[in-house]
N, C-alpha and C positions, 0 to 999 in steps of 0.2 A: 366386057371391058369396063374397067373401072375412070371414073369423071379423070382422074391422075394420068392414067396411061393414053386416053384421047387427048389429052391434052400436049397440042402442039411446041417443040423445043424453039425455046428461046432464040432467036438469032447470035452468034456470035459476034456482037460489034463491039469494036474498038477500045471502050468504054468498060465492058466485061473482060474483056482480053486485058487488061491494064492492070484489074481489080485482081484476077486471080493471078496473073505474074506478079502480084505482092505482096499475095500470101504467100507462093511456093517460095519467094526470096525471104519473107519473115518468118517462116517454118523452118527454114535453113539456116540462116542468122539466130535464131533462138536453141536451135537443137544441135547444131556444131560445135558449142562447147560442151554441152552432154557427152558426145560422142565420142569430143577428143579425149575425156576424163574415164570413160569408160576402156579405152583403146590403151591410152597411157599408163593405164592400172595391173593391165595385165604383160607389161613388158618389165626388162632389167634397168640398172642406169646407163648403163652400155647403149640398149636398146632405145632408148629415150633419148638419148643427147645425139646418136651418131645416125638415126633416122628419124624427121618429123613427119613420117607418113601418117595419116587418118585410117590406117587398115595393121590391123594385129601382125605382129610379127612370127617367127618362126617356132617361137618356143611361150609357153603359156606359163608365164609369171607370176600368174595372179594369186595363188595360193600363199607361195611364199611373200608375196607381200604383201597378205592379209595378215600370215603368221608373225611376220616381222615389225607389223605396225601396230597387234595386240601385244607385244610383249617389248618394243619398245621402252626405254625407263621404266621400269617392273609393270607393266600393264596399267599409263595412266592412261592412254586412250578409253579405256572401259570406266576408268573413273568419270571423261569428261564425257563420256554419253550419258551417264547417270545425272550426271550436274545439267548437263541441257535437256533433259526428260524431266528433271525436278523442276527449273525453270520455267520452259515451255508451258509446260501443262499447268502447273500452277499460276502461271502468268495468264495466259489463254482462258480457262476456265472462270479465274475471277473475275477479268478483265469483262468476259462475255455475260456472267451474272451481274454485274454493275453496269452495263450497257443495256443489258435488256431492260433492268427495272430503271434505270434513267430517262431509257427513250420512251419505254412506255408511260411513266410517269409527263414526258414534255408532248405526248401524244393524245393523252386521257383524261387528263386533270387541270384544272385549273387557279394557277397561282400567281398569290404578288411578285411579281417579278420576271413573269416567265420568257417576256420577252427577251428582258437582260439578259435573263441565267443562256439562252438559246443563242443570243449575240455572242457573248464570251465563249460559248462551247464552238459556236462556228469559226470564231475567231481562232480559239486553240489546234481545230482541225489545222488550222493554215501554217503554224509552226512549227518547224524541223524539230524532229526529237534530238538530234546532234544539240539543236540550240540550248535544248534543255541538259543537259546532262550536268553540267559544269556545275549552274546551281544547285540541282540536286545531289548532286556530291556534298556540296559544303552543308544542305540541310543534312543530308545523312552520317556526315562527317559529326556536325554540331549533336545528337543524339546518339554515335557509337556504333552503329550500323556500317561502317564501312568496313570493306574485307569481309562480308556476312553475307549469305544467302538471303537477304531482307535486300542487301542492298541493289540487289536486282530486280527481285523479284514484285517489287512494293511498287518502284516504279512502273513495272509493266503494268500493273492491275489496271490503270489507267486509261481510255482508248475513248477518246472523245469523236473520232470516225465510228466508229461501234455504236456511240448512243445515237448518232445522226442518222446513221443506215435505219437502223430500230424504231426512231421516231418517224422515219418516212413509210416504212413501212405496215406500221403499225397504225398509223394515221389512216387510213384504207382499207387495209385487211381486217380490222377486227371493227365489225360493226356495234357504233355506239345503241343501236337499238338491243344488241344481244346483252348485251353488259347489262341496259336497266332490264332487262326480263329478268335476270339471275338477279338482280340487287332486288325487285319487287318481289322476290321467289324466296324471300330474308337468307339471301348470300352474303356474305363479307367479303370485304374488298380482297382479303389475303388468298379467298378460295375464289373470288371470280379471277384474279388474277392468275391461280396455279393451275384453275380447274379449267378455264375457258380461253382465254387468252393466251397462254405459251404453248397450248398445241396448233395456236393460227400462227405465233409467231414461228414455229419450226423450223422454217427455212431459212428465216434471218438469222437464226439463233447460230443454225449451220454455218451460216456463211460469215458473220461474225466472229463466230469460233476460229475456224479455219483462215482467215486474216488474220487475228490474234495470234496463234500457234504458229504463222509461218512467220511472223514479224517478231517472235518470240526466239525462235529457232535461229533465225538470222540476224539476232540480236550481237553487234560487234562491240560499238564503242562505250556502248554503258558499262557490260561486265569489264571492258578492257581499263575503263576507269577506277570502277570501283574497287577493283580484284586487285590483289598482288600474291595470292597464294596459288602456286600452282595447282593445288589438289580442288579448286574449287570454280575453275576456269570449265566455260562452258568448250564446246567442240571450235567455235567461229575463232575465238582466243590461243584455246593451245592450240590449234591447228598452224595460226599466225606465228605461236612461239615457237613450232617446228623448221618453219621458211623463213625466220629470223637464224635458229642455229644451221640451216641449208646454209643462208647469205656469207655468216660469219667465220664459218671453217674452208669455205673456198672448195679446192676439189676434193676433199675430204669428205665436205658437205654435202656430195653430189648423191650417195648412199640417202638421205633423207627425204629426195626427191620422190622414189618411189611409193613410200609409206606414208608420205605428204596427198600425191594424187588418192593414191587408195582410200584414205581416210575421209578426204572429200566426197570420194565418189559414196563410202558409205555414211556423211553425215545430209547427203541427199536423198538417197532411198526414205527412210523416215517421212520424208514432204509428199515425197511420191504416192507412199502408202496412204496417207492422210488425204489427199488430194481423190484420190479411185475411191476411198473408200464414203468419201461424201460429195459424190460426185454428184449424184443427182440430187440431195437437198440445197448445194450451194448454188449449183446452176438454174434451181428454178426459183429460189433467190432472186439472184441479179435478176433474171430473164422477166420476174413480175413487179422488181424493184423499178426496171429501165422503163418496163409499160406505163406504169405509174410518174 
């Protein structure tokens, strides 16, 4: 038998009994709207207004409100996945390359000013992006960017949580003795940087990324600001402009509710997939972030 299985079970006192009745109540609380969007997606309006049971109904809707919500206004839902895939990813991606080389730079190097530049970026962390928006409208506006795929996309690149995760992490995992071996080895800073140091960084990279991409994806009030075309409206946007014309035709409107839940239900898959698919580089992330 192994040292795990001789080993004697924990008492159940009070204290553990408390801890896990608050996880099964915040597992439940966090996955019951999942559940009702999934449930909702496959019923009629019929079905949806005249029972709000949590369990599927009699007859399986879901195709045709798949089919009804891709062809919807000549099929702009496929438009607006394309627009928050361009977003997203673009946003994500650069935002993650400008984080890594920032934090690693406020991690590695040493400059005039570094404290400041590290005060003002912690400071930034602390500010609501809603805060920001307003201004950057008028900066984007003063330059002609607005209504443009810049005008999203430029403020996302920005993630000042991003460089502070990078620099904490970086700060520890990538040992300043290995660096000067490679620099006394006549490396440059560009190849010790690409060669040595972003395969330790890995997992921050992961997990910066994947913050990025999902605060990218759920990005509502910037593109809601900036955008006034419909064709260039991410999922979070028209999805809102569909529950606006629900609101505004009354029972008429009630037809839109179906292809409303469906669409949500599939502008979440997407997170989901991204989430499993870096599951283990972001979790060991955080998990050597927190040790640290």
């Amino acid at each position: 038998m192994t040292d795990l299985a001789r080993r004697p079970r924990a008492p159940m006192t009070p204290g553990r009994v408390a801890v896990a009745a608050a996880l099964v109540v915040s597992i439940v609380y966090f996955f019951l709207p999942f559940w009702w969007i999934v449930v909702a997606s496959t019923k009629t309006t019929g079905q949806m207004f005249s029972s709000h049971s949590l369990w599927f109904a009699d007859s399986f809707a879901f195709l045709d409100n798949l089919a009804r919500t891709f062809s919807y206004q000549g099929g702009i839902f496929f438009t607006w996945i394309g627009n928050t895939v361009l977003y997203s990813v673009t946003s994500a991606v650069g935002a993650t390359a400008l984080a890594t080389a920032g934090g690693y730079a406020f991690a590695k190097y040493r400059f005039r000013g570094k404290k400041v530049a590290f005060g003002v970026l912690l400071g930034a962390v602390m500010i609501p992006n809603t805060v920001l928006v307003l201004p950057t409208y008028m900066i984007m506006s003063s330059i002609g960017l607005v209504n443009t795929v810049w005008a999203v996309i430029i403020p996302g690149l920005l993630n000042p949580l991003g460089v502070y995760l990078i620099r904490i992490y970086a700060q520890d995992s990538v040992p300043d003795e290995v660096l000067e071996s490679a620099r006394i080895d006549g490396a440059g800073e560009l190849r010790v940087f690409a060669g040595i140091s972003l395969p330790m960084l890995r997992p921050a990279i992961a997990t910066v990324l994947l913050f990025s991409l999902v605060a990218s994806w759920n990005n509502f009030f910037l593109p809601l600001v900036m955008i006034s075309d419909n064709a260039l409206y991410p999922l979070t946007v028209g999805l809102n402009n569909w529950r606006a014309l629900a609101t505004i035709d009354g029972s008429a409107g009630q037809d839109l509710y179906p292809m409303l839940i469906t669409g949500s239900l599939l502008a979440v898959v997407p997170l989901i997939a991204a989430f499993l698919a870096m599951q283990r580089q972001w979790q060991s992330g955080l998990a050597l972030g927190a040790v640290k």
